[in-house]
N, CA, C and O atoms as a GROMACS GRO file, in nm:
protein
  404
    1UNK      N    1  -2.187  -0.302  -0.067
    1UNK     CA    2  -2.132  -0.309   0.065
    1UNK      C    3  -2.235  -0.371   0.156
    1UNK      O    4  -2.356  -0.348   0.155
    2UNK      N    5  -2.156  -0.471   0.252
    2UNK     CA    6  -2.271  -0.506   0.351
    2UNK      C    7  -2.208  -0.502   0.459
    2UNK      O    8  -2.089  -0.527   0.477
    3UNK      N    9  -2.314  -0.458   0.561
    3UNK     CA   10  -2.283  -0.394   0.734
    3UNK      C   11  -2.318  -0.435   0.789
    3UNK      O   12  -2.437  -0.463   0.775
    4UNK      N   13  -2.271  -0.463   0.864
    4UNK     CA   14  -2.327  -0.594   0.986
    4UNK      C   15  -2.308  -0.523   1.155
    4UNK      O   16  -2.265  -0.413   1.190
    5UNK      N   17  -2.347  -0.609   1.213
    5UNK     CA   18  -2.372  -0.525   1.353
    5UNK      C   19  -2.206  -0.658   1.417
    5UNK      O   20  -2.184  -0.777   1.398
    6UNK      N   21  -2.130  -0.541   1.496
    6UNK     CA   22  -2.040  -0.611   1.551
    6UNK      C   23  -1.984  -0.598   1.722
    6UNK      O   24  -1.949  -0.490   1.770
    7UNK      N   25  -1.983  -0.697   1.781
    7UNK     CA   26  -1.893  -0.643   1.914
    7UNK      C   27  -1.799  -0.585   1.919
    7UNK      O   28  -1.719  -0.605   1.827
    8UNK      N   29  -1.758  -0.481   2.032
    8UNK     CA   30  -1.615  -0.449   2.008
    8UNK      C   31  -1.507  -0.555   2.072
    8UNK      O   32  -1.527  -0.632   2.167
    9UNK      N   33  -1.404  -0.542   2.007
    9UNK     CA   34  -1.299  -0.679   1.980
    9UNK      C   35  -1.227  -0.621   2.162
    9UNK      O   36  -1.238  -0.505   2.199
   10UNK      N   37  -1.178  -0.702   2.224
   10UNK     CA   38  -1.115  -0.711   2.351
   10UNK      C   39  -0.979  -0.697   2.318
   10UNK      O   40  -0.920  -0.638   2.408
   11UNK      N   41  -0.910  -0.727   2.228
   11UNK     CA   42  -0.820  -0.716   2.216
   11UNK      C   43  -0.788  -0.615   2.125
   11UNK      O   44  -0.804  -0.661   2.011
   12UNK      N   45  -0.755  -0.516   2.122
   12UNK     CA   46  -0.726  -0.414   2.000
   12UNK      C   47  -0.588  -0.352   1.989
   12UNK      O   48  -0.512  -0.350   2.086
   13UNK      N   49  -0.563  -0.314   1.902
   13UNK     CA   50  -0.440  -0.207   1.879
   13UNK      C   51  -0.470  -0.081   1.821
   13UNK      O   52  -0.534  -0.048   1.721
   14UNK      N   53  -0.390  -0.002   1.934
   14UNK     CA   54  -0.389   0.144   1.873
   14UNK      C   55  -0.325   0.135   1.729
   14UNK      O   56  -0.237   0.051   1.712
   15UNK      N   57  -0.362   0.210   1.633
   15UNK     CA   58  -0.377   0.259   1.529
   15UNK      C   59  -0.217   0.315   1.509
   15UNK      O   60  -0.157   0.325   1.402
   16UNK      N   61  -0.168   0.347   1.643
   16UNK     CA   62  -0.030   0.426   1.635
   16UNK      C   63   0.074   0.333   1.686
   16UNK      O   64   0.190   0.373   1.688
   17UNK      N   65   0.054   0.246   1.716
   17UNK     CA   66   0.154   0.101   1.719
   17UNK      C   67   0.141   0.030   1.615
   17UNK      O   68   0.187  -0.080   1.643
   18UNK      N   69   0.098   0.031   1.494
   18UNK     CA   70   0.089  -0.007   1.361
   18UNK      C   71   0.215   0.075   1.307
   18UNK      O   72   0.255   0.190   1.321
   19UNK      N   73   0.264  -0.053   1.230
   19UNK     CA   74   0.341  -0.046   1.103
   19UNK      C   75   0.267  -0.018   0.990
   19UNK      O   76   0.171  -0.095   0.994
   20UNK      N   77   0.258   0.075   0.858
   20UNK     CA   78   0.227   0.140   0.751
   20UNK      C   79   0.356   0.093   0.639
   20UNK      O   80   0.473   0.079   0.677
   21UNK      N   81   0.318   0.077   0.518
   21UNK     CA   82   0.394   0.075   0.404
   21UNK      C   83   0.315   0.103   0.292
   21UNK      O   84   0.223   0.041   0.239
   22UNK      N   85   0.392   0.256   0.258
   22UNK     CA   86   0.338   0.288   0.099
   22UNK      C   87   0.446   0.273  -0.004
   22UNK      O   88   0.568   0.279   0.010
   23UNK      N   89   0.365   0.249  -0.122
   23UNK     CA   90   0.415   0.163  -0.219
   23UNK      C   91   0.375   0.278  -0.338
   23UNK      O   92   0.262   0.277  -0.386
   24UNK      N   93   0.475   0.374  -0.381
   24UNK     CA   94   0.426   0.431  -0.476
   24UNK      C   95   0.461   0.366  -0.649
   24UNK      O   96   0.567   0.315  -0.686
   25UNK      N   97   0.351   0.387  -0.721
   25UNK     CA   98   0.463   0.296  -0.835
   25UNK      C   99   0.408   0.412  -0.963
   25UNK      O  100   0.308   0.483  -0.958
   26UNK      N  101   0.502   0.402  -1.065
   26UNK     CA  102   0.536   0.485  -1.163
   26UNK      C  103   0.606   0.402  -1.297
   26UNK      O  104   0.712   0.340  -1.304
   27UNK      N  105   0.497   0.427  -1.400
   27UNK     CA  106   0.588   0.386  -1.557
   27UNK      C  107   0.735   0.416  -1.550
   27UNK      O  108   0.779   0.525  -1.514
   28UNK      N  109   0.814   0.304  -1.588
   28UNK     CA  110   0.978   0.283  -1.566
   28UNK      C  111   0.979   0.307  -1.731
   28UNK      O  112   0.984   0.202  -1.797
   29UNK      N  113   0.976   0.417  -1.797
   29UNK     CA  114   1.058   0.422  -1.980
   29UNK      C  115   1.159   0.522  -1.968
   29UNK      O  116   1.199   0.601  -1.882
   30UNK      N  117   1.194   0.478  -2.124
   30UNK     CA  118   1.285   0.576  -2.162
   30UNK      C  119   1.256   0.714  -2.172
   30UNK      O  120   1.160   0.721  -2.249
   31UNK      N  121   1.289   0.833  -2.134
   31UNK     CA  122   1.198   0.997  -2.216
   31UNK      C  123   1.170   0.956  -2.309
   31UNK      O  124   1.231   0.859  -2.354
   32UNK      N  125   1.040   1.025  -2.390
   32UNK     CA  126   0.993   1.023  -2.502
   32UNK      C  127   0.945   0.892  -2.509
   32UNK      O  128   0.907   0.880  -2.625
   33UNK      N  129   0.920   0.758  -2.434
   33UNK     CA  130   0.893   0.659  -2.484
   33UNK      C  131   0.778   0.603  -2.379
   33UNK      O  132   0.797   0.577  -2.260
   34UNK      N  133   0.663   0.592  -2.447
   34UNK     CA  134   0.563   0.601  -2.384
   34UNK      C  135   0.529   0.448  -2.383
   34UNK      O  136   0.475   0.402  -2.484
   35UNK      N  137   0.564   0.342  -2.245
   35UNK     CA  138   0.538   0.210  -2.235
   35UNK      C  139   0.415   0.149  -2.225
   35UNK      O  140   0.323   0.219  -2.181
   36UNK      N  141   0.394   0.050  -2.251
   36UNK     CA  142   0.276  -0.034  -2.260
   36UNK      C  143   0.179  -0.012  -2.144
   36UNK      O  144   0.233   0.041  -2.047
   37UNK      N  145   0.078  -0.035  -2.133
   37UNK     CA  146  -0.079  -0.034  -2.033
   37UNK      C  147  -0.021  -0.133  -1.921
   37UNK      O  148  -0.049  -0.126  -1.802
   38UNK      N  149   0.053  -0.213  -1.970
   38UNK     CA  150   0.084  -0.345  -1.825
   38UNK      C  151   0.236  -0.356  -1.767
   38UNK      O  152   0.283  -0.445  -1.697
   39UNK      N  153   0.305  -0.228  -1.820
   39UNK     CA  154   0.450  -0.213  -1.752
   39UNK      C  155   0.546  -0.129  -1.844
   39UNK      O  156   0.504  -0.050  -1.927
   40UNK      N  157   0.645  -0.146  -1.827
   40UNK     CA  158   0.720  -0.187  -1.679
   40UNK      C  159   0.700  -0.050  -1.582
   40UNK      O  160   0.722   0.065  -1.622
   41UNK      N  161   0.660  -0.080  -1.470
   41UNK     CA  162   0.672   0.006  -1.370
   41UNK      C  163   0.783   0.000  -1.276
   41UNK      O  164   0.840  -0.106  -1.253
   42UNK      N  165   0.811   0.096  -1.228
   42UNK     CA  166   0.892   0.129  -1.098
   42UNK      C  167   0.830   0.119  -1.007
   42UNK      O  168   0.709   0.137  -1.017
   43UNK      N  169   0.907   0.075  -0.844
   43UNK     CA  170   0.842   0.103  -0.721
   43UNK      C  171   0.930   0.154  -0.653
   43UNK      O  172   1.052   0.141  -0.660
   44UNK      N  173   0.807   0.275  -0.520
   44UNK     CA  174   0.920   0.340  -0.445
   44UNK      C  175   0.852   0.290  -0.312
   44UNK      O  176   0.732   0.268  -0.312
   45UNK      N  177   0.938   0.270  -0.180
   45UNK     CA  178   0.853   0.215  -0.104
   45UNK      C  179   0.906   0.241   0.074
   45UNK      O  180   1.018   0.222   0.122
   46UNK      N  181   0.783   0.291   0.144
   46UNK     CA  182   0.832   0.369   0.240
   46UNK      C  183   0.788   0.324   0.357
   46UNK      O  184   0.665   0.316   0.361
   47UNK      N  185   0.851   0.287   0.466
   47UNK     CA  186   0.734   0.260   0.623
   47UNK      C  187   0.758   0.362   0.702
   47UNK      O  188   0.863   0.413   0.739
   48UNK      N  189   0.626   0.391   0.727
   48UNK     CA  190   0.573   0.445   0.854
   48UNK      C  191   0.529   0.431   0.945
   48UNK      O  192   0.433   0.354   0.954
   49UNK      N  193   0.590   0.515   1.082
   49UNK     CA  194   0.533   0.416   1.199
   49UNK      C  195   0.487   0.540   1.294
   49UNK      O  196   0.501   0.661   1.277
   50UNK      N  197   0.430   0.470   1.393
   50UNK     CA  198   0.408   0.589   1.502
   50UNK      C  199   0.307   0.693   1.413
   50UNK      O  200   0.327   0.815   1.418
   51UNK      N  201   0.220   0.648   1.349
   51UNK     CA  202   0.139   0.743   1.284
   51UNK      C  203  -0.028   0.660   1.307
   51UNK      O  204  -0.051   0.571   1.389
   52UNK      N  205  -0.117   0.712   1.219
   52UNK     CA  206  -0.238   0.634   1.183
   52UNK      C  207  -0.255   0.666   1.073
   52UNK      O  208  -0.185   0.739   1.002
   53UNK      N  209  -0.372   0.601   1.046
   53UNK     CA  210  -0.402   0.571   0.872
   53UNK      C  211  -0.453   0.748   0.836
   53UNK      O  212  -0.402   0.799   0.736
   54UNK      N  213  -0.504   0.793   0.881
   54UNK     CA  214  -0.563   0.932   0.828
   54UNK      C  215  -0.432   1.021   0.775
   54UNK      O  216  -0.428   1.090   0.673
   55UNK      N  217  -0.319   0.999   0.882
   55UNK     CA  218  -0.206   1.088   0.875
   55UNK      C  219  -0.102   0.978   0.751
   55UNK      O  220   0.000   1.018   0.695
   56UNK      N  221  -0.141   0.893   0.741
   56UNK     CA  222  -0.074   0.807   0.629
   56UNK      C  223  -0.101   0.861   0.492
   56UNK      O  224  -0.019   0.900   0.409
   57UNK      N  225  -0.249   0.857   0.483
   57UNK     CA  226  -0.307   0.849   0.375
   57UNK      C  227  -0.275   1.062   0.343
   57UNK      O  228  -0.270   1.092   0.224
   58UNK      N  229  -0.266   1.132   0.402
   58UNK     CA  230  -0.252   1.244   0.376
   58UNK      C  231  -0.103   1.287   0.369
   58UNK      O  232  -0.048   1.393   0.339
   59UNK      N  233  -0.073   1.206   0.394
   59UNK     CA  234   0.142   1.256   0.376
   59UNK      C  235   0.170   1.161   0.211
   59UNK      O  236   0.265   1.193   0.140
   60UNK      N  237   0.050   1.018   0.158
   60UNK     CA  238   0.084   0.954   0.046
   60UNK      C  239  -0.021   1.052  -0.013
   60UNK      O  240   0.022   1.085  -0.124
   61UNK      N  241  -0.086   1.086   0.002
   61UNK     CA  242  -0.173   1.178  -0.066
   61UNK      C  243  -0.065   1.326  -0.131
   61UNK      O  244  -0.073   1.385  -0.239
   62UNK      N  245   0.014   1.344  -0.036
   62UNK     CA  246   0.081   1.500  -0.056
   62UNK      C  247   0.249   1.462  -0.089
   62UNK      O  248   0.327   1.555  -0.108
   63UNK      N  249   0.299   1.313  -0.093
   63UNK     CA  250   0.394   1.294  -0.182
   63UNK      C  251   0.380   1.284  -0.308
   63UNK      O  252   0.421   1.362  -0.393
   64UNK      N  253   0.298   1.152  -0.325
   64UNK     CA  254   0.251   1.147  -0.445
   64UNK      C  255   0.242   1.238  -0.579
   64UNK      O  256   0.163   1.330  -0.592
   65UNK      N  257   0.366   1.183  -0.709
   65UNK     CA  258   0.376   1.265  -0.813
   65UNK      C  259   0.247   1.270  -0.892
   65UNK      O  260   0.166   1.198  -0.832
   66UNK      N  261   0.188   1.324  -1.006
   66UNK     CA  262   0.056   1.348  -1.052
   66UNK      C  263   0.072   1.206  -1.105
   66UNK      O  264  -0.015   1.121  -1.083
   67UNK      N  265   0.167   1.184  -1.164
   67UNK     CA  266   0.195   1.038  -1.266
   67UNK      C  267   0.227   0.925  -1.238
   67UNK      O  268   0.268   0.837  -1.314
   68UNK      N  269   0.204   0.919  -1.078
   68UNK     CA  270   0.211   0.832  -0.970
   68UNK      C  271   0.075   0.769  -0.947
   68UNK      O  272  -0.027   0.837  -0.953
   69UNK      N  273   0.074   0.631  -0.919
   69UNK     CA  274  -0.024   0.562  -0.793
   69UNK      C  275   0.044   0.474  -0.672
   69UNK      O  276   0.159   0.430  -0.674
   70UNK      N  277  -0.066   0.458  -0.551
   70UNK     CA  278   0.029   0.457  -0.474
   70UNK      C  279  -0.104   0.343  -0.421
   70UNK      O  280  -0.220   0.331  -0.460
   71UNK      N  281  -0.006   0.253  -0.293
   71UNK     CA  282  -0.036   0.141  -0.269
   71UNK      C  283  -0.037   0.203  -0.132
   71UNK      O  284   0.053   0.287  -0.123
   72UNK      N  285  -0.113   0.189  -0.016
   72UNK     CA  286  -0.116   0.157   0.178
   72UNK      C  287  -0.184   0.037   0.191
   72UNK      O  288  -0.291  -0.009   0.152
   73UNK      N  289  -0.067  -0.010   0.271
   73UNK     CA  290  -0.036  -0.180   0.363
   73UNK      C  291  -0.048  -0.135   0.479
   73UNK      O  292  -0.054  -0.016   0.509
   74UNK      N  293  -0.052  -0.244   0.563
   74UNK     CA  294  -0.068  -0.230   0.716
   74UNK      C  295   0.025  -0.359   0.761
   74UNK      O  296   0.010  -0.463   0.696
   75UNK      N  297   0.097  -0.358   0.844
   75UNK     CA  298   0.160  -0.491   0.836
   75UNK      C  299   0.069  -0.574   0.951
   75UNK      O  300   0.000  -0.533   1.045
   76UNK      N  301   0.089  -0.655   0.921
   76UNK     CA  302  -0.020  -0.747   1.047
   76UNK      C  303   0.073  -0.868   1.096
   76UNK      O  304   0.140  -0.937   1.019
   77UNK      N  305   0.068  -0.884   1.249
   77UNK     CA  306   0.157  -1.006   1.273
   77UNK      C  307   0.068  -1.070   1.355
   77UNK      O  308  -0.018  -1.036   1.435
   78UNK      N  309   0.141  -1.243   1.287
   78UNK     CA  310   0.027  -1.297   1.373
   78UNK      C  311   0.162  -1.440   1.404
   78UNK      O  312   0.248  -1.481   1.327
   79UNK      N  313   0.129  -1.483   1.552
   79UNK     CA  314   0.245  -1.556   1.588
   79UNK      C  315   0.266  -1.679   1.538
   79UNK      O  316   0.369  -1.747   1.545
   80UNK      N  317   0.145  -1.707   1.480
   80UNK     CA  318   0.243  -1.863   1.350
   80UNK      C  319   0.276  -1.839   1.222
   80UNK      O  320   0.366  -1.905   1.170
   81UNK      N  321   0.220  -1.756   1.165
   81UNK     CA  322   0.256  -1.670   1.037
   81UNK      C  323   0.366  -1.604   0.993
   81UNK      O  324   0.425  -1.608   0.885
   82UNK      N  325   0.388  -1.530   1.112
   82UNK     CA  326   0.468  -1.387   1.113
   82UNK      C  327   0.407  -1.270   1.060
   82UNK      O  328   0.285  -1.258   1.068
   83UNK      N  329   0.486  -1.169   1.000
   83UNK     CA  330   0.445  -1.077   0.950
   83UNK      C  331   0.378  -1.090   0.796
   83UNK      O  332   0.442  -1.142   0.704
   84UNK      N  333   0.249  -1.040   0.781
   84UNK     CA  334   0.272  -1.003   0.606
   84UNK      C  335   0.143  -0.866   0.642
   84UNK      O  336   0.082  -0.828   0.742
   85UNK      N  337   0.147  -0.831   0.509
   85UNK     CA  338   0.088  -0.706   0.472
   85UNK      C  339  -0.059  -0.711   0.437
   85UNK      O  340  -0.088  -0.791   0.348
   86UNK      N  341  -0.150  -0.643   0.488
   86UNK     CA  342  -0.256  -0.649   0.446
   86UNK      C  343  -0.285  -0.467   0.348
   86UNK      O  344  -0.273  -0.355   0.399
   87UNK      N  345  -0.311  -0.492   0.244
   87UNK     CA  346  -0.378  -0.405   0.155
   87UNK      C  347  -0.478  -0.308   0.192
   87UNK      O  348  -0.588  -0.363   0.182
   88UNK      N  349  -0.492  -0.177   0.234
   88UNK     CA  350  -0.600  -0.090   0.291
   88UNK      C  351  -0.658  -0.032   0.182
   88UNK      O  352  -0.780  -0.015   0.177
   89UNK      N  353  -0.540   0.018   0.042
   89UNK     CA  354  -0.604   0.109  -0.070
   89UNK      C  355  -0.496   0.115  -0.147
   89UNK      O  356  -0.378   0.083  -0.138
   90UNK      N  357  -0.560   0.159  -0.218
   90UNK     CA  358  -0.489   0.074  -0.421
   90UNK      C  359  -0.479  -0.046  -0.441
   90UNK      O  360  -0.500  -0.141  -0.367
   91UNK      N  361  -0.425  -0.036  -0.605
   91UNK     CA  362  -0.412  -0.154  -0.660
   91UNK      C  363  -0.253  -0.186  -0.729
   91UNK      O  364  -0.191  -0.095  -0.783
   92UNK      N  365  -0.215  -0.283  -0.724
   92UNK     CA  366  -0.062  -0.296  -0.755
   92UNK      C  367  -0.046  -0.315  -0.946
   92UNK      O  368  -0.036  -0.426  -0.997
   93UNK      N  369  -0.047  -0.198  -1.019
   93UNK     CA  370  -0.006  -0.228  -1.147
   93UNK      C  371   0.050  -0.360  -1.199
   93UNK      O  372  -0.028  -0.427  -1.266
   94UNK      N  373   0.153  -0.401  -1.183
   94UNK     CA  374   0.160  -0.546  -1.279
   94UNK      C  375   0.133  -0.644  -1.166
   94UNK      O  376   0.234  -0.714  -1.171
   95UNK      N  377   0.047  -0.696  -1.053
   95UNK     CA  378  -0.006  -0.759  -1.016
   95UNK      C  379  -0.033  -0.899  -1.126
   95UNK      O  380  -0.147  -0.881  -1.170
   96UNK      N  381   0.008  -0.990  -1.170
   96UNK     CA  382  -0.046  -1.080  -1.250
   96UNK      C  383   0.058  -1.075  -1.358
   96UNK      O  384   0.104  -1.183  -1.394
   97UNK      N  385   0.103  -0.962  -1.417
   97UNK     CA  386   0.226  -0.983  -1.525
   97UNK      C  387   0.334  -1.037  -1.547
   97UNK      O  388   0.435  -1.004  -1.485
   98UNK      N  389   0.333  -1.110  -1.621
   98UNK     CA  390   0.508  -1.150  -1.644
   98UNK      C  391   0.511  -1.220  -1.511
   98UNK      O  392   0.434  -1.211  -1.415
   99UNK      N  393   0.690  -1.342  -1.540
   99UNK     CA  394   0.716  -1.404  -1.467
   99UNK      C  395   0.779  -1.353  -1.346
   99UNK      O  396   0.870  -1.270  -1.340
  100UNK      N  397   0.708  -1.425  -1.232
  100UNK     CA  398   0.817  -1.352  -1.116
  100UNK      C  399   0.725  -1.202  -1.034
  100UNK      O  400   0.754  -1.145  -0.929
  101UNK      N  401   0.610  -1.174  -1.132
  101UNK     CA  402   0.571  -1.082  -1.109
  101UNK      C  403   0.472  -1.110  -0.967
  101UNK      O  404   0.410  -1.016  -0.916
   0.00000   0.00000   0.00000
């Protein structure tokens, strides 16, 4: 990790005018059929608003099945872009797999 010394930004957003999206994902098999290391998974996927990341991360913390991992986004908008998601914590299981993936 490297830390750097920073100004504070003039323009900021509360933490509670943020959009949140968790992304829980879970092996998609048959009972009894124990699928491969790289899929197929399921996704379940939820936004939250009017919250902050502490109260995010402790409501995906206390959904979350044992046999679950779970993904927090932040949505970020920016006015030539639009919206997309920036990644705060986890990692997306088939990230890279298969077509389309």
């Amino acid at each position: 990790m490297r830390i750097l010394d920073a100004e504070p930004s003039p323009r900021s957003t509360s933490s509670s005018q943020l959009t949140y999206q968790v992304t829980f994902w879970q092996r998609d098999a048959e009972p009894g059929v124990v699928p491969p290391p790289d899929g197929p998974f399921a996704s379940f996927v939820w936004q939250l608003a009017e919250t902050d990341v502490k109260e995010v991360i402790a409501w995906a913390d206390s959904k979350a099945e044992r046999w679950q991992t779970y993904q927090i986004h932040v949505a970020v908008v920016d006015r030539n872009a639009g919206t997309s998601l920036l990644c705060l914590f986890g990692d997306d299981p088939v990230e890279g797999y298969g077509p389309g993936i």
